[in-house]
C-alpha positions in Angstrom: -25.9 -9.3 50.5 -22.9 -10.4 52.8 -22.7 -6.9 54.3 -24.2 -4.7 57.1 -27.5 -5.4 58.2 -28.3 -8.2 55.9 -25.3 -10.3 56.4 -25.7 -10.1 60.2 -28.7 -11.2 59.7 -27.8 -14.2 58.2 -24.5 -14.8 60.1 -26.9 -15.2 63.2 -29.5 -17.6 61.3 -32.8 -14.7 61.1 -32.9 -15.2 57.5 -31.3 -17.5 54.3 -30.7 -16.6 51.3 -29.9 -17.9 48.0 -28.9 -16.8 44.8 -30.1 -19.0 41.9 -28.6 -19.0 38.2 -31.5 -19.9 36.0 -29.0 -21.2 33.3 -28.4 -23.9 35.5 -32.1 -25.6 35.0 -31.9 -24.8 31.1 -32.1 -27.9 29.1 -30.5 -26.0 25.8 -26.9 -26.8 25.2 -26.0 -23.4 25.2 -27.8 -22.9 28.9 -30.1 -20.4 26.9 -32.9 -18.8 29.2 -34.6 -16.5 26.4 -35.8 -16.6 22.8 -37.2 -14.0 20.5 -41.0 -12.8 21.1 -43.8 -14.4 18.5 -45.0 -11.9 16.7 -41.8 -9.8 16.2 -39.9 -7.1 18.4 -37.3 -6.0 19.8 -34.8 -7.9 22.5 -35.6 -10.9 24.1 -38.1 -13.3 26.6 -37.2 -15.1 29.3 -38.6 -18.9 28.8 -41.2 -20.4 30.4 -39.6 -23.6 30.9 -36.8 -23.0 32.6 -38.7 -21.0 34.9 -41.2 -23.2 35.7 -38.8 -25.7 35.9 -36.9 -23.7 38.7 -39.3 -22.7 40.5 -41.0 -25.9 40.5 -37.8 -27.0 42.1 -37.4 -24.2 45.2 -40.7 -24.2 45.6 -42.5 -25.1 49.1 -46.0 -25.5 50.2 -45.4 -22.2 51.7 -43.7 -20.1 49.3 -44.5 -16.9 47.6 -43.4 -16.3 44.1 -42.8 -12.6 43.6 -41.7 -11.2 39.8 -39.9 -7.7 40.0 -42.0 -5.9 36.9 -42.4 -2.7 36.3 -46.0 -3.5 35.8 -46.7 -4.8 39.6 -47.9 -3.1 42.4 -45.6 -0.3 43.8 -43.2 -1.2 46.6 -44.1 0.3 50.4 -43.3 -0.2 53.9 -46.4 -1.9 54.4 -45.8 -4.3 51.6 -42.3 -4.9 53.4 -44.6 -5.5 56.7 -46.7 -7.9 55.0 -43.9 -9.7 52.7 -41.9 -10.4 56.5 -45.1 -12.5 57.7 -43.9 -15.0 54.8 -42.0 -18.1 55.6 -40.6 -18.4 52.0 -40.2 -15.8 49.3 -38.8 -16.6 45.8 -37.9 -13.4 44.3 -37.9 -13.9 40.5 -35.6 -11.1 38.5 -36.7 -10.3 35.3 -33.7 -9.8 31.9 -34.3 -8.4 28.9 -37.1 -7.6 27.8 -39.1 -9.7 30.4 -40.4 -13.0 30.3 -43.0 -15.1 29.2 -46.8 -14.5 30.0 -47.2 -18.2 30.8 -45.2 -17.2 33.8 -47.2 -14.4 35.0 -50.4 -16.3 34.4 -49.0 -19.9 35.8 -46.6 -19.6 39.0 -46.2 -15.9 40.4 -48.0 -15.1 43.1 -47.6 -11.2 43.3 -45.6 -8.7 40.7 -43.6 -5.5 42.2 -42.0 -2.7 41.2 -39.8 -0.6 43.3 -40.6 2.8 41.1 -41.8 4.6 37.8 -38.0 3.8 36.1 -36.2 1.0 34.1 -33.4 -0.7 35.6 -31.1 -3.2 33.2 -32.6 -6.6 35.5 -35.0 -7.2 38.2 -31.4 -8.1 40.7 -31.4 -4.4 42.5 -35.0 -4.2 42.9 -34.7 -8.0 44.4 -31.9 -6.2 46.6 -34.0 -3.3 47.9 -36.9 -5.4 48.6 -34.3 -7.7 50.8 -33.0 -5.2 52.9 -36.1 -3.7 53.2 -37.9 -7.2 54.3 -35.2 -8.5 56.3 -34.3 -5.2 58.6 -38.1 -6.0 60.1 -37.2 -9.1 61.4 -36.9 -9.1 65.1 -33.2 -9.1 66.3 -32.2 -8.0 62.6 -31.4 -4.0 63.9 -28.9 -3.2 67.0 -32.3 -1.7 68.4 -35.7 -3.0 68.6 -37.1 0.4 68.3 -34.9 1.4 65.3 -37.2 0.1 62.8 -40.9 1.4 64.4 -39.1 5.2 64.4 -37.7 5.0 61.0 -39.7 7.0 58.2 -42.3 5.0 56.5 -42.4 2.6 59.1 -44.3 4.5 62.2 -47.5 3.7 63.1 -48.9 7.2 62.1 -47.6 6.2 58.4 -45.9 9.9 58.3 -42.2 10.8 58.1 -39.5 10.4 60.6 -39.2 13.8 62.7 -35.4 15.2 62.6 -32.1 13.8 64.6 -29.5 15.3 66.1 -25.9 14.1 68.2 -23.5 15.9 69.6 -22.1 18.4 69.6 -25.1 20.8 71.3 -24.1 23.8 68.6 -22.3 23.3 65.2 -21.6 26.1 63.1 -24.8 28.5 65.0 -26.8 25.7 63.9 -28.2 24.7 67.8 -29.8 21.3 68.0 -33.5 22.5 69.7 -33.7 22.9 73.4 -36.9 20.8 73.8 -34.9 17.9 72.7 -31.9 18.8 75.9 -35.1 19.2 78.5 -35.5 16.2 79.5 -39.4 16.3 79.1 -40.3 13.2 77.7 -43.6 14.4 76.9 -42.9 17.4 75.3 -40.2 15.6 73.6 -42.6 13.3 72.1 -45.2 15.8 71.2 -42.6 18.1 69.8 -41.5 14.6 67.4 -45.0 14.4 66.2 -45.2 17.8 65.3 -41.8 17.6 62.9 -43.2 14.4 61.7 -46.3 15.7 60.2 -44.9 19.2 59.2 -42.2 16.8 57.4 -44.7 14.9 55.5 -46.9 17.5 54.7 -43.7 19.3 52.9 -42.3 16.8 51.9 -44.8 13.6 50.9 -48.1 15.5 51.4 -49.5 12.0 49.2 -48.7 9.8 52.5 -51.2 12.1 54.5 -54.3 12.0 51.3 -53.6 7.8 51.6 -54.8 8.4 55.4 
């Protein structure tokens, strides 16, 4: 979170963030935070209480309670263009076996999951949902445009079309010559053309959710 991207981002004010140990608003002498499942089963729950009790406390009147579950709606860009309208988001990371239903039902406002896989904690999915939020706020990239090109993130909803640098030629692999003409608008339409050829190879879904 210090690094890159996200720590310039804080280091010039865009964005705060803080990292919150639940065990510090447990009331059990051991600073507890779970407790086996009624009915029986394997691992543990995360208790109500102590999450209601921290949240309770961070909470403002504008924040947004998000739980990383496997069970939530699955992280996209335009989630991560919605989520960076928000003032305040709490980003609740789930342990064990996951937490209390009370929870679900009485203080989050929205449940994510980054993919179709089981991760040991909710903390890398928070992590990827960061960068992904934060990198959208204006000033956050060295280049305004960076994030508009990127994949996922143009307004067509399709793939990034190919980069090259220097040098011109690299091992008879020649970057194309539309790209050295100067010809912005063949540039552009060329761009467009790789971007949909892309995504219909590559994520053929993103063009059937058009």
């Amino acid at each position: 979170m210090s690094s890159s991207i996200i720590g310039r981002a804080v280091e010039s004010d865009l964005v705060k963030i803080s990292i919150h140990n639940l065990r510090e608003y447990s009331t059990d002498k051991h600073r507890r935070v779970d407790d086996r499942p009624y009915g029986g089963g394997p691992g543990m729950i995360m208790s109500c209480e102590t999450i209601f009790r921290a949240v309770e406390d961070l909470k403002t009147p504008t924040s947004k309670v998000i739980y990383m579950s496997p069970s939530g709606e699955v992280f996209k860009q335009r989630l991560a263009e919605e989520l960076v309208e928000e003032e305040h988001l709490i980003l609740l990371c789930g342990h064990y076996e996951g937490v209390d239903q009370r929870v679900l039902d009485g203080i989050i406002d929205r449940e994510i999951s980054i993919g179709d896989y089981i991760l040991s904690n909710g903390n890398l999915a928070a992590m990827v949902i960061s960068d992904a939020v934060i990198r959208l706020i204006p000033g956050a990239l060295g280049c305004s445009e960076s994030a508009i090109d990127e994949s996922f993130n143009q307004e067509d909803g399709l793939l990034e079309h190919p980069q090259y640098t220097r040098p011109e030629e690299f091992r008879h692999m020649r970057v194309p010559e539309v790209l050295l003409s100067g010809n912005h608008k063949k540039i552009k339409e060329w761009r467009s053309e790789q971007s949909y050829q892309k995504t219909l190879t590559r994520r053929p879904d993103l063009l059937k959710e058009k």
